[in-house]
MMTF fields as JSON, N, C-alpha, C and O atoms, coordinates in Angstrom:
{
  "mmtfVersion": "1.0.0",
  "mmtfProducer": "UNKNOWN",
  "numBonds": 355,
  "numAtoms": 356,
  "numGroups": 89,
  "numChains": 1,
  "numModels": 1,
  "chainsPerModel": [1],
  "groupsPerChain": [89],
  "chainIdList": ["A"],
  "bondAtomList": [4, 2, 8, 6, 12, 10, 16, 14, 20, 18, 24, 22, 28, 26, 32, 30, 36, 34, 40, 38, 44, 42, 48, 46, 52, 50, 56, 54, 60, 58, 64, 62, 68, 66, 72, 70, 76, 74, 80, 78, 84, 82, 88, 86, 92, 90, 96, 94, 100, 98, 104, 102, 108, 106, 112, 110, 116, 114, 120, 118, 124, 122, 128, 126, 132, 130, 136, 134, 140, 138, 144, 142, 148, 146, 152, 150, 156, 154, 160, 158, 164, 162, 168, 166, 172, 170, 176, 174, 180, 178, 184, 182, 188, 186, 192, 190, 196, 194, 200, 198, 204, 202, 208, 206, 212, 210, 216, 214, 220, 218, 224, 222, 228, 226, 232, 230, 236, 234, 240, 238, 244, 242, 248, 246, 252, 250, 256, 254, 260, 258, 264, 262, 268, 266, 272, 270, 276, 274, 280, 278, 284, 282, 288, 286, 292, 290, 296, 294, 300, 298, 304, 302, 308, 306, 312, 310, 316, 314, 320, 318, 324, 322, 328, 326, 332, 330, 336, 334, 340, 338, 344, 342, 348, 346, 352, 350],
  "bondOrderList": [1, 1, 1, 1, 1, 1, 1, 1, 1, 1, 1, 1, 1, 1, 1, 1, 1, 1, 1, 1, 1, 1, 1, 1, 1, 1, 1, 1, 1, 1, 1, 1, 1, 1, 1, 1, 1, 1, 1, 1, 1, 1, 1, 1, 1, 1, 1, 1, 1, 1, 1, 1, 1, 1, 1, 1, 1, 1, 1, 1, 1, 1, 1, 1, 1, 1, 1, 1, 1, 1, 1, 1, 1, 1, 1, 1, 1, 1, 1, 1, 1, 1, 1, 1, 1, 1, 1, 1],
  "groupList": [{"groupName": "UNK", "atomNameList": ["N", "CA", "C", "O"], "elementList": ["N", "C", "C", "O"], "formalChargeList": [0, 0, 0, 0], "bondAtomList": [1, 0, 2, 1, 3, 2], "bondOrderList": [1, 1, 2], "singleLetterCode": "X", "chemCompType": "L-PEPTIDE LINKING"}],
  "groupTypeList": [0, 0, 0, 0, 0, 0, 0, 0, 0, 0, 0, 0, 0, 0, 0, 0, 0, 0, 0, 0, 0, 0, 0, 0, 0, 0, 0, 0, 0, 0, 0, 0, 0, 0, 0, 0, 0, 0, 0, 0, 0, 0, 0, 0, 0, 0, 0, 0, 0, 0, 0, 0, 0, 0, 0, 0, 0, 0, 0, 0, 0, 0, 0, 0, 0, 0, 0, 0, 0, 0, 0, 0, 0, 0, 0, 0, 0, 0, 0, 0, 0, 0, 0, 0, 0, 0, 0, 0, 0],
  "groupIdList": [1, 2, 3, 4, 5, 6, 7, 8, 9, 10, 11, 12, 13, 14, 15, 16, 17, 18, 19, 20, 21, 22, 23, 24, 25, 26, 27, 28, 29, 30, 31, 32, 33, 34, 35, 36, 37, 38, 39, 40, 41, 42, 43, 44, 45, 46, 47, 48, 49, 50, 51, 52, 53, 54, 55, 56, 57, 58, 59, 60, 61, 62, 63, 64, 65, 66, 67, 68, 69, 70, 71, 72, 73, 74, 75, 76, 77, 78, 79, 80, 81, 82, 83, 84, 85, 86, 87, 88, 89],
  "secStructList": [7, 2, 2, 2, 2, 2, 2, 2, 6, 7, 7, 7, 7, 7, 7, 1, 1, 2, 2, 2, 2, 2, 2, 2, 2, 2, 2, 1, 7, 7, 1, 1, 3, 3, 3, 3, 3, 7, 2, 2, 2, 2, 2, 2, 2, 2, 2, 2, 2, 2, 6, 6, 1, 7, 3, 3, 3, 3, 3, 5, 1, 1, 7, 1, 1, 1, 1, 7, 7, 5, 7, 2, 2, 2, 2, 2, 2, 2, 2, 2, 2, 2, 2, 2, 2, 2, 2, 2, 7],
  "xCoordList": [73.859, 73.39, 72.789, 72.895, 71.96, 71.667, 72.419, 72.041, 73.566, 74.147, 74.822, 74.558, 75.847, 76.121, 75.044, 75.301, 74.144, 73.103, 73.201, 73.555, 73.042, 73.14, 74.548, 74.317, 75.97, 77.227, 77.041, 77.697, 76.146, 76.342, 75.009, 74.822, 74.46, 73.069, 72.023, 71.713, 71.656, 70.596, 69.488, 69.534, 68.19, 67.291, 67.114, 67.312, 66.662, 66.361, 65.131, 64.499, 64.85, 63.187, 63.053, 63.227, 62.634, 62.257, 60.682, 59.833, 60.646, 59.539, 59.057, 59.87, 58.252, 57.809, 57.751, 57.34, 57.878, 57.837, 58.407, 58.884, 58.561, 58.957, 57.642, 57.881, 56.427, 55.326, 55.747, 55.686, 56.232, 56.472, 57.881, 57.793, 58.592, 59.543, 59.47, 59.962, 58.445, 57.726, 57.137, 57.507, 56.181, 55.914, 56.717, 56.571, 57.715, 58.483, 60.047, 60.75, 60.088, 60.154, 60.09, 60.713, 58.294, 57.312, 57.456, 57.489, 57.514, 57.086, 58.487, 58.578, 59.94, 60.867, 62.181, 63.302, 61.252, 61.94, 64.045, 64.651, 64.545, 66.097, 66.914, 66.496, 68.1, 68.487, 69.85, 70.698, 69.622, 69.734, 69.192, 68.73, 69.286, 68.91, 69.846, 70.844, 69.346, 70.077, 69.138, 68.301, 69.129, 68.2, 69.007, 69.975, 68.481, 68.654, 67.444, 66.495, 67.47, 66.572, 67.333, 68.388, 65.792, 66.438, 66.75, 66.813, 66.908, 67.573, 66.659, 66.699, 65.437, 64.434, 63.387, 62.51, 63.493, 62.719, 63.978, 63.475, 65.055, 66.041, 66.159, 66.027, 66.355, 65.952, 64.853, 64.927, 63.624, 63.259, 62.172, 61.094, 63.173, 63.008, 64.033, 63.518, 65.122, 66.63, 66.256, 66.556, 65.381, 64.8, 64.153, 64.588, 63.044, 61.964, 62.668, 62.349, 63.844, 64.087, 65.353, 65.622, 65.642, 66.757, 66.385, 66.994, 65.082, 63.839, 64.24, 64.524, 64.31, 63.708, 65.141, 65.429, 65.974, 67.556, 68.46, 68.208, 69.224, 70.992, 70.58, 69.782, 71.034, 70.609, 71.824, 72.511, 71.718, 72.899, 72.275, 71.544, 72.353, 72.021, 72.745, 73.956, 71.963, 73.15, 71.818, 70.89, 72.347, 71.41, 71.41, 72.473, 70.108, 70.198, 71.503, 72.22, 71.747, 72.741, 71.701, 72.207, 70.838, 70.091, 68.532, 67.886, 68.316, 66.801, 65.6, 65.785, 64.427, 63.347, 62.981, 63.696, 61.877, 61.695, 61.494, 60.989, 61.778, 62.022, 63.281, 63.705, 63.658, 65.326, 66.377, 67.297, 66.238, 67.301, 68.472, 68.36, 69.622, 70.543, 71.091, 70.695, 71.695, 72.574, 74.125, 74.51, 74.818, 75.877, 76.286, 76.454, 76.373, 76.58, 77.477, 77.285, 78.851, 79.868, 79.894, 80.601, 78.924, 78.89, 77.828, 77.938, 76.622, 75.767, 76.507, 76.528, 77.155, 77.802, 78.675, 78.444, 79.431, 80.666, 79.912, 80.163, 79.06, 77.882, 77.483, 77.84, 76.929, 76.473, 77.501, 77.279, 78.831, 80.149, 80.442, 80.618, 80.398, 80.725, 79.428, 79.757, 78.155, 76.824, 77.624, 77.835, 77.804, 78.392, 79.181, 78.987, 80.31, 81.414, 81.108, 81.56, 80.08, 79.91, 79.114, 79.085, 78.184, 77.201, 78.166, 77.81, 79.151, 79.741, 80.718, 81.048, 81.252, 81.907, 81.123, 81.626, 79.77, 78.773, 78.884, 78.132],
  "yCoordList": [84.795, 85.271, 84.118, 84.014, 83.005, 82.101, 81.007, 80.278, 80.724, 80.113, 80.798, 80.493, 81.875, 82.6, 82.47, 81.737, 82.955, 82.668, 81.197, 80.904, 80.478, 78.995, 79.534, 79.755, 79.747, 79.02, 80.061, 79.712, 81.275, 82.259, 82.057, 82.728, 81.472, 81.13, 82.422, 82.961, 82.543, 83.681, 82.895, 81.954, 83.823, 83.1, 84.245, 85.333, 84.202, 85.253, 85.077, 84.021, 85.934, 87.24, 87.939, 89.095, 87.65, 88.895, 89.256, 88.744, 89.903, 90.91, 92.46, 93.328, 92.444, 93.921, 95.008, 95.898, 95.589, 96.259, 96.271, 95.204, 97.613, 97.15, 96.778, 95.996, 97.157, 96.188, 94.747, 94.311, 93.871, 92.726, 92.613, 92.425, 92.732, 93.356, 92.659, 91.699, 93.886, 93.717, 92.141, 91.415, 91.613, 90.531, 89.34, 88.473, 89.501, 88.34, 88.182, 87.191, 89.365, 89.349, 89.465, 89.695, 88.983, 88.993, 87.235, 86.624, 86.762, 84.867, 84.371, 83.386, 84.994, 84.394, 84.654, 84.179, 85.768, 86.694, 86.688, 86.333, 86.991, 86.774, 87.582, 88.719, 87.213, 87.945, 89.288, 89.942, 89.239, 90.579, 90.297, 89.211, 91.588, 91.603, 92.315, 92.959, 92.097, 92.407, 92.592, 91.73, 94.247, 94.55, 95.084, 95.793, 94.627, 95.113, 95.829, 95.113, 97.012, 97.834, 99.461, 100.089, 99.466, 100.945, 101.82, 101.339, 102.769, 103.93, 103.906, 103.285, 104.884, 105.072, 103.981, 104.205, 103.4, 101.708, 101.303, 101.033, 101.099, 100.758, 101.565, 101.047, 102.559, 103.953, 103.924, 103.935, 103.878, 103.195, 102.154, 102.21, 101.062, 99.923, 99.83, 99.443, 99.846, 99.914, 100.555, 100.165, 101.834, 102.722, 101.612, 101.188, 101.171, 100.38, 99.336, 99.197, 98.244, 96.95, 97.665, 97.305, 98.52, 98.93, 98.56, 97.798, 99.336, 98.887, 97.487, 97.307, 96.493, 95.342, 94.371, 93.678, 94.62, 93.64, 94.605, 95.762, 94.117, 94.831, 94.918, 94.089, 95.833, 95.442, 96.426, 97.392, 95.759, 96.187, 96.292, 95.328, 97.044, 97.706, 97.354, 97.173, 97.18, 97.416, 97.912, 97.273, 99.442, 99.936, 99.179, 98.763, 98.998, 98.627, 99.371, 100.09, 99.073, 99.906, 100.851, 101.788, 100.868, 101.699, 101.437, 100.413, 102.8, 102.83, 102.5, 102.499, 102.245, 102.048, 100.278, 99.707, 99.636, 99.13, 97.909, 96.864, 98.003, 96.948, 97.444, 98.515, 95.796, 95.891, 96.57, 97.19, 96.446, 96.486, 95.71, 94.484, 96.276, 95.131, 95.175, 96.202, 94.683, 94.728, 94.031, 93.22, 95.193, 94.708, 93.336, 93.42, 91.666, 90.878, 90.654, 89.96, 91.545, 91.187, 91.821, 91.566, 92.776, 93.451, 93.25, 93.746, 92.077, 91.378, 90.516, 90.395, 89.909, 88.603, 89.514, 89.459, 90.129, 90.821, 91.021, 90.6, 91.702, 92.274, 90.727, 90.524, 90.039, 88.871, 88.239, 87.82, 88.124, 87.828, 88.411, 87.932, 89.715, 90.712, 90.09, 89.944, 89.761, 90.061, 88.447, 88.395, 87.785, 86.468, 86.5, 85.915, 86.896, 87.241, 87.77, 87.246, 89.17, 89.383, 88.861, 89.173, 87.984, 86.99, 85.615, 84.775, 85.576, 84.304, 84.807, 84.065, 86.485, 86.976, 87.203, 87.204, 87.377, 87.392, 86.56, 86.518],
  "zCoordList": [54.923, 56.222, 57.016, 58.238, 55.989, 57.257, 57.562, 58.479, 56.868, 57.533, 58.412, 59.575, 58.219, 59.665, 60.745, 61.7, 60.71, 61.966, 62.178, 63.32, 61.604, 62.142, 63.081, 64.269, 62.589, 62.958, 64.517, 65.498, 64.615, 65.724, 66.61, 67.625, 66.336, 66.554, 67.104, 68.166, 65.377, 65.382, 64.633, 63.841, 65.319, 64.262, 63.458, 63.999, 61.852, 60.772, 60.588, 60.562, 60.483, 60.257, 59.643, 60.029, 58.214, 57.204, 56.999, 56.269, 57.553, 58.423, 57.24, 56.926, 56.991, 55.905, 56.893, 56.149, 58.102, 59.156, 60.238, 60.627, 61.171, 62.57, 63.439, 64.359, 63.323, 64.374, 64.636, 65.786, 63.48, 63.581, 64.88, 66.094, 64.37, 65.63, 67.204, 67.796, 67.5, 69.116, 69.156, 70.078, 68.101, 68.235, 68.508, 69.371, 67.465, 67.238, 68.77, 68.967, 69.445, 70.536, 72.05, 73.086, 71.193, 72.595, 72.784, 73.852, 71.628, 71.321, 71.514, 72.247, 70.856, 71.098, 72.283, 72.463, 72.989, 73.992, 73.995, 75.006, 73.126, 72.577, 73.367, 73.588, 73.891, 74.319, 73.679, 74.287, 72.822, 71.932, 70.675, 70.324, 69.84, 68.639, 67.592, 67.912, 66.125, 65.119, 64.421, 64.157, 63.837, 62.546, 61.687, 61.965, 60.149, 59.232, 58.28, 57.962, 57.897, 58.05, 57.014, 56.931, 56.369, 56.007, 57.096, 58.227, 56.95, 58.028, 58.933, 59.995, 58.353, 59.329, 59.82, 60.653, 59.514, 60.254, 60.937, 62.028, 61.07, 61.585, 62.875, 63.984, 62.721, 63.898, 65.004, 66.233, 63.977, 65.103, 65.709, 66.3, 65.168, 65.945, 66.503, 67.552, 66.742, 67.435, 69.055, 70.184, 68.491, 70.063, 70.857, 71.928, 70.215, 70.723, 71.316, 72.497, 70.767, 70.959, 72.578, 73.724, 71.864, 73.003, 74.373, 75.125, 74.634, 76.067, 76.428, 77.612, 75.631, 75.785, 76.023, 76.999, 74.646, 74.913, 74.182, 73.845, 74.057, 73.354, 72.003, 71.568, 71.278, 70.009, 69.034, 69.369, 67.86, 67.097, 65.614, 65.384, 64.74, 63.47, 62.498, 62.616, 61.176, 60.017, 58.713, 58.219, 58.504, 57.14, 55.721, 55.261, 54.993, 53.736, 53.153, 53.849, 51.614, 50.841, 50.323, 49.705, 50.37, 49.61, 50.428, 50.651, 50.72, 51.299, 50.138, 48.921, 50.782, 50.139, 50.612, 51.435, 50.002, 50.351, 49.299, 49.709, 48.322, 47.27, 46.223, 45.789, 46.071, 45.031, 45.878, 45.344, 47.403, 48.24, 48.513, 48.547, 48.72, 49.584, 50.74, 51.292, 51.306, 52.923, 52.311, 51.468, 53.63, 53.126, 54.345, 55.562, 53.082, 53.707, 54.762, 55.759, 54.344, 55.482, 56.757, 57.732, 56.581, 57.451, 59.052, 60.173, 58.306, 58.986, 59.868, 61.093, 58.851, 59.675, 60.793, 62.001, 60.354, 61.335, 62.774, 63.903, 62.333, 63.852, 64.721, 65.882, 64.144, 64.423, 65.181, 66.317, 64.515, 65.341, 66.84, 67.96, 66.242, 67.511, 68.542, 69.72, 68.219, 69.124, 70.024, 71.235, 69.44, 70.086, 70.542, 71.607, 70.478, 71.257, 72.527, 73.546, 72.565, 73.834, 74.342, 75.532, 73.992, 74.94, 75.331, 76.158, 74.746, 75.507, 76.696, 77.622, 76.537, 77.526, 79.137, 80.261, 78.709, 79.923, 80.699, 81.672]
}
């Protein structure tokens, strides 16, 4: 994942919450976002960030909040797509 973000240029944030969220794009003001997130933290922070820039989702494989995973290809894919349409702008 971080090298994809390098090659799409995202910065990564592993964050224990969505409060952090609002912060981290109050300081780096981005012009979209990408969370990965169990369901319901994903939900809603997705609402919240929506307000603010574009934003695009991808659920853990499994909720909870420790001994989780994400599905990798599926990060990157989004991340692709999020670039694609910021270079179409």
């Amino acid at each position: 994942i971080v090298e994809a973000a390098k090659k799409y240029d995202f910065k990564v944030f592993v964050v224990p919450g969505g409060s952090f969220v609002r912060k981290i794009l109050k300081v780096y003001k981005p012009g979209s976002c990408l969370g990965v997130a169990c369901r319901t933290e994903l939900t809603e922070s997705m609402q919240e960030v929506a307000k603010i820039v574009p934003v695009q989702g991808v659920c853990l494989l499994r909720d909870g909040c420790y001994d989780t995973r994400a599905d990798v290809d599926e990060v990157i894919r989004k991340m692709k797509m999020c670039k694609e349409a910021d270079d179409d702008v």
